[in-house]
C-alpha positions in Angstrom: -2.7 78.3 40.6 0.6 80.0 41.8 2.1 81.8 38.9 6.2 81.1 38.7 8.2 84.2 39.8 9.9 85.2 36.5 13.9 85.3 37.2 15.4 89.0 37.5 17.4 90.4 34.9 21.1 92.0 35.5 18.9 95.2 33.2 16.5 95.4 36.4 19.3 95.6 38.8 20.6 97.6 36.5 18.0 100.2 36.7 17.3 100.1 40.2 21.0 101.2 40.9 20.5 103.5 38.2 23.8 102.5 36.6 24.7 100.5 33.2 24.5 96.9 32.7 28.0 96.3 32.7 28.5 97.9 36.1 26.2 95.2 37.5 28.6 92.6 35.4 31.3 94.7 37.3 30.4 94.2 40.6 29.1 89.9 40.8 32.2 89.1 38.9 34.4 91.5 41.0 36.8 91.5 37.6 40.4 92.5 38.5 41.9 95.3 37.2 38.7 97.2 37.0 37.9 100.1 39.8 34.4 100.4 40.9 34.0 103.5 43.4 32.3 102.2 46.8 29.0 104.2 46.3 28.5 102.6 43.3 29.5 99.3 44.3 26.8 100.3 47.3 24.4 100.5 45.4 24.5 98.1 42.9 24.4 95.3 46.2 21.7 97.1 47.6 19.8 96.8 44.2 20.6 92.6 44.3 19.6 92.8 47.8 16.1 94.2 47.2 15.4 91.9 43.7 16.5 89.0 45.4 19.0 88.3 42.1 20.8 85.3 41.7 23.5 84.3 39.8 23.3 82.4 36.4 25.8 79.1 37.7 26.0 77.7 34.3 26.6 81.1 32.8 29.6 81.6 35.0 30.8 78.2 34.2 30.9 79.1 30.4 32.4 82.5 30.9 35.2 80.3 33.0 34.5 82.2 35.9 34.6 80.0 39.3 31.1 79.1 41.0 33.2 78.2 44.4 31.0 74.7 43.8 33.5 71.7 44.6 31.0 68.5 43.7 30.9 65.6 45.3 30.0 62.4 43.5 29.4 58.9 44.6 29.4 55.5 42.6 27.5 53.8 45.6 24.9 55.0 48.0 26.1 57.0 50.7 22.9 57.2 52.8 21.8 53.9 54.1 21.7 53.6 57.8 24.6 50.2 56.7 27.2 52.6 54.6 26.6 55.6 56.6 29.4 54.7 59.1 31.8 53.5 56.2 31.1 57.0 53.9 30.4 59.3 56.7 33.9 60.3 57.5 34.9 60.6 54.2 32.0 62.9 53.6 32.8 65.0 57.0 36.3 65.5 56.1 35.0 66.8 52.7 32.7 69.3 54.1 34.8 70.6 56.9 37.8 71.1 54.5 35.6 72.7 52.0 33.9 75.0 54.0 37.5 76.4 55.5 38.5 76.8 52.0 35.7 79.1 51.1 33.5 76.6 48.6 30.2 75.1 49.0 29.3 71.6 47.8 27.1 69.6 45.4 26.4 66.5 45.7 25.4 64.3 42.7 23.9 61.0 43.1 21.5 59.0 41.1 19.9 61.1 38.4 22.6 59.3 36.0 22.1 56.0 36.9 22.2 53.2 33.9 22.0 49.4 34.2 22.3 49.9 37.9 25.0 51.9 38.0 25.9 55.4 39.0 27.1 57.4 36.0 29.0 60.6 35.1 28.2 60.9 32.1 24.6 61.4 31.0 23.7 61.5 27.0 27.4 62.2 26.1 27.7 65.5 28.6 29.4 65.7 31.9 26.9 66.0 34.9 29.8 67.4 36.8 30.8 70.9 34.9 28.2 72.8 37.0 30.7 72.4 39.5 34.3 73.7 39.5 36.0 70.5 40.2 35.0 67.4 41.8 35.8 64.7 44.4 34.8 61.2 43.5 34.4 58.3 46.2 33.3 54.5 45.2 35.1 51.0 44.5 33.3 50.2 41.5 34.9 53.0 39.0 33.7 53.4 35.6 37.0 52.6 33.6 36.0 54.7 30.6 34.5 57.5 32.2 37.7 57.8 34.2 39.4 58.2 31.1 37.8 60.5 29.8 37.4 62.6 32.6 40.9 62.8 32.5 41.5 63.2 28.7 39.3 66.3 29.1 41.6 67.9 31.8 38.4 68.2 34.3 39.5 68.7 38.0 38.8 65.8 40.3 40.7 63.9 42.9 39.8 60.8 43.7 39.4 59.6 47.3 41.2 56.0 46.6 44.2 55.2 44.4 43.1 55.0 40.8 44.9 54.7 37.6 43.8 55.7 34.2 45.8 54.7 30.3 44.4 58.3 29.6 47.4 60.1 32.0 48.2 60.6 35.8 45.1 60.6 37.9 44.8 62.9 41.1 44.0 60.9 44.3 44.1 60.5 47.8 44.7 56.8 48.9 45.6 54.9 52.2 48.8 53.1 52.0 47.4 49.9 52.1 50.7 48.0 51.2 52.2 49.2 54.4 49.5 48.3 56.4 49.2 44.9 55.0 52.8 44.0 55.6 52.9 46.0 58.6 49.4 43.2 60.0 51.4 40.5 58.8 54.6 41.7 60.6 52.2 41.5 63.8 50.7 38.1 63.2 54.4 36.8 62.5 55.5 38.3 65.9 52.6 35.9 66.9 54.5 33.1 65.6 52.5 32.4 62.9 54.2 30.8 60.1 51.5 29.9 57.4 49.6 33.1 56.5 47.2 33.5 53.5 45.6 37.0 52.2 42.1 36.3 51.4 41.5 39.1 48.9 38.6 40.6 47.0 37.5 38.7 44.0 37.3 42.0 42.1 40.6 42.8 41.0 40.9 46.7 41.7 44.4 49.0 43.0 43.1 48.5 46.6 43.4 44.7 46.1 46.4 45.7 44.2 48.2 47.0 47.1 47.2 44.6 50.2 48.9 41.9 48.1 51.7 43.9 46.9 51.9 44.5 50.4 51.1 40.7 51.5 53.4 39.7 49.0 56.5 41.8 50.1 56.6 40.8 53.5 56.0 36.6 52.2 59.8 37.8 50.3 61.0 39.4 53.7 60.6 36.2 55.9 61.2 33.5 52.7 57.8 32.0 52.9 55.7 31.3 50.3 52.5 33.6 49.3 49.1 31.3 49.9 46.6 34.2 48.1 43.1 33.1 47.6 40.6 35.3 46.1 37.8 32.6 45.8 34.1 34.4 46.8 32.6 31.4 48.1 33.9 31.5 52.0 33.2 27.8 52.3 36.2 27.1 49.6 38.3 29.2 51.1 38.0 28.0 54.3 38.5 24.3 53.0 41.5 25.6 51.0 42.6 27.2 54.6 42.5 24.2 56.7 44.2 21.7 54.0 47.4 24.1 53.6 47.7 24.3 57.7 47.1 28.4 57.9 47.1 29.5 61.4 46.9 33.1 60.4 44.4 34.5 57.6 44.7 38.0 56.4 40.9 39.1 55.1 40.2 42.1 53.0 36.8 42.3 53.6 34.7 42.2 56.6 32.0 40.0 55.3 34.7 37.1 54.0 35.9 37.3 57.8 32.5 36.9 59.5 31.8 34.2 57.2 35.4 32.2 57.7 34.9 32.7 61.4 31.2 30.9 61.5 32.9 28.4 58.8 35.6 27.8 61.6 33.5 28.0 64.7 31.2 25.2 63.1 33.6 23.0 62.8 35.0 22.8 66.3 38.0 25.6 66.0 38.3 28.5 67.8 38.9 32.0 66.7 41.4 33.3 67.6 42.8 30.1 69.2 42.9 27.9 66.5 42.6 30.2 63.6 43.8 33.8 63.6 42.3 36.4 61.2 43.0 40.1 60.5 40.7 42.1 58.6 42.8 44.3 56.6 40.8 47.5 57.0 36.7 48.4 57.5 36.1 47.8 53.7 32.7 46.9 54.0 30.5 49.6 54.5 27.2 46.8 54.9 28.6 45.0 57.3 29.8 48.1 60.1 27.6 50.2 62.3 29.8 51.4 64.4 33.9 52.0 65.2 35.6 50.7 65.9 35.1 47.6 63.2 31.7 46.2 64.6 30.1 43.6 62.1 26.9 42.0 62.9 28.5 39.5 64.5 29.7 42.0 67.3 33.4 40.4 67.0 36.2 43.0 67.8 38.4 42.8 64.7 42.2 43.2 64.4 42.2 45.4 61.7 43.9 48.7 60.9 41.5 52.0 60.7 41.9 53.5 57.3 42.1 58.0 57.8 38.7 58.1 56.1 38.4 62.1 57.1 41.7 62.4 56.8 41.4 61.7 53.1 38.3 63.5 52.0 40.1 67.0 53.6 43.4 66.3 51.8 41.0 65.6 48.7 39.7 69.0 49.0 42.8 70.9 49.7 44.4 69.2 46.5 41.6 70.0 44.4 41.4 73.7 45.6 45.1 73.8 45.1 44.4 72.7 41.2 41.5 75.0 40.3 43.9 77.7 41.9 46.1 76.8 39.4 49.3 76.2 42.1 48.9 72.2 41.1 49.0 70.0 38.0 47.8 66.4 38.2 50.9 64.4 39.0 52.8 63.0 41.5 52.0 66.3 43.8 48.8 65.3 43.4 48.6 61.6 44.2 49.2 61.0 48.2 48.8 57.9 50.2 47.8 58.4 54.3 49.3 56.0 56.4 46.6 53.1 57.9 46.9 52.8 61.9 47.2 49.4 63.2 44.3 48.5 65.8 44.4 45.3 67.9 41.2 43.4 68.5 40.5 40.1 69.8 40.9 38.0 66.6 44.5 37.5 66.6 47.0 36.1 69.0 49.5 33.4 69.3 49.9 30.7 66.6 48.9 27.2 67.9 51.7 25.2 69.0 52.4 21.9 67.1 51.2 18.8 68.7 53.6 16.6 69.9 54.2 13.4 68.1 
């Protein structure tokens, strides 16, 4: 049987470098204030070098000293081949950012799982203090774990606008509400006059803000909102075709492949007879590729939310917090702008038959 190598002490660097246990404090924790001459110093990293020490994380983390550890964790898988295109750049942006800011990165994943869900909390203690601060990604938030992650002042920014009753939460969003009006701006262009918002049947501050947004430019032009947020895409596309919509606005990509085999089965055309606009790639399952590409191969019109974008201005805010230069707040809560993309599933409303 291998025998486990037993962990080296700070008192066995310390004799190897033939200098006090508190000079070996000295140097890993490179305290301010405190002088160490360069030979010393010399020899005290030599002495690490040759025992192959390293450093007791959690013990740093209870002296409040920083481990330069920014975690990363996920509500949702981020690995299957079906969300990799959806979390990847998210996850890029993270890691590029973090490396130019001088921190590695943990990522936590399933070890806290309960009834199917990811968890941050595990038997009453936060899975995420090993690390310094920590970026959160996922749609299906834990309400009272976001609470209490912020009533216990631990640093996080969230990549997706979140609120909590507990206080202001950091995050970095896209600005959904302008993109939604700005897609329904383009399909009025079109001509169309009857638009819906097909939204998610989870209520959440994304859903919030495409029909804040969907719902502000219905005021601008006088028309009355049509918002369904039905999950059965066979109602919804009944509901559709009995108030005369020409134009659907779809938050997710799976609603919009199902509305448009609903449609083409019943003799209409896409975009001919029925346009839709898929108000950003918010289903990870159904894209492999960008831009949008569902399994159905259709070219959405759509608007590409800055997914790396957002994980490196989630980095830079956090960094800027455990540095102490930021306080959760406004300064702390930014929204990227979404760019429009035109695909082949909108275009000019139908014209009215003649009588």
């Amino acid at each position: 049987m291998t025998q486990r190598r037993k962990r080296v002490t700070q008192a066995e660097v310390a004799r190897l470098a033939g200098v006090s246990q508190a000079m070996v404090s000295l140097v890993l924790n490179d305290s301010d204030g405190v002088r160490v001459a360069p030979e010393t110093r010399q020899r005290v990293v030599e002495a690490l070098r040759q025992t192959g020490y390293t450093v007791d994380i959690m013990g740093r983390r209870l002296r409040g000293k920083s481990n330069q550890i920014i975690g990363v964790f996920t509500y949702e898988a981020v690995f299957p081949s079906g969300s990799a295109d959806f979390y990847g750049p998210f996850l890029g942006g993270i890691e590029e950012e973090a490396e130019a800011q001088g921190f590695d990165l943990l990522l936590f994943t399933s070890p806290g799982r309960r009834q199917g869900r990811r968890k941050v909390y595990e038997q009453g203690s936060n899975r995420l203090g090993i690390a310094d601060g920590c970026i959160l990604l996922g749609r299906h938030t834990d309400r009272a774990e976001l609470d209490r992650l912020v009533d216990e002042r631990f640093p996080f920014v969230f990549i997706g606008r979140r609120e909590s009753s507990a206080g202001p939460v950091s995050y970095v969003g896209g600005d959904y509400a302008a993109a939604t009006a700005a897609l329904y701006e383009r399909v009025w262009a079109l001509d169309h006059r009857r638009v819906a918002l097909v939204g998610y049947h989870e209520e959440s501050e994304s859903t919030a803000d495409r029909r804040s947004g969907y719902l502000r430019a219905c005021k601008r032009h006088r028309k009355t909102p049509l918002a369904l947020n039905d999950a059965d895409p066979s109602a919804v596309f009944e509901r559709l075709r009995a108030e005369e919509v020409t134009a659907a606005l779809v938050e997710t990509t799976e609603m919009a492949a199902a509305l448009r085999a609903l449609a083409t089965g019943s003799g209409l055309r896409v975009p001919e007879d029925l346009s839709v606009g898929v108000l950003g790639d918010t289903d990870p399952t159904q894209t492999s590729a960008w831009p949008l590409r569902p399994a159905s191969d259709t070219d959405w019109t759509t608007f590409r939310i800055p997914r790396r974008d957002m994980g490196a201005r989630a980095v830079r805010i956090l960094v800027g917090m455990l540095r102490g230069e930021m306080e959760p707040g406004r300064k702390t809560q930014v929204l990227l702008p979404c760019e429009l993309v035109d695909g082949t599933t909108v275009t000019e409303a139908p014209r009215a038959p003649r009588r």
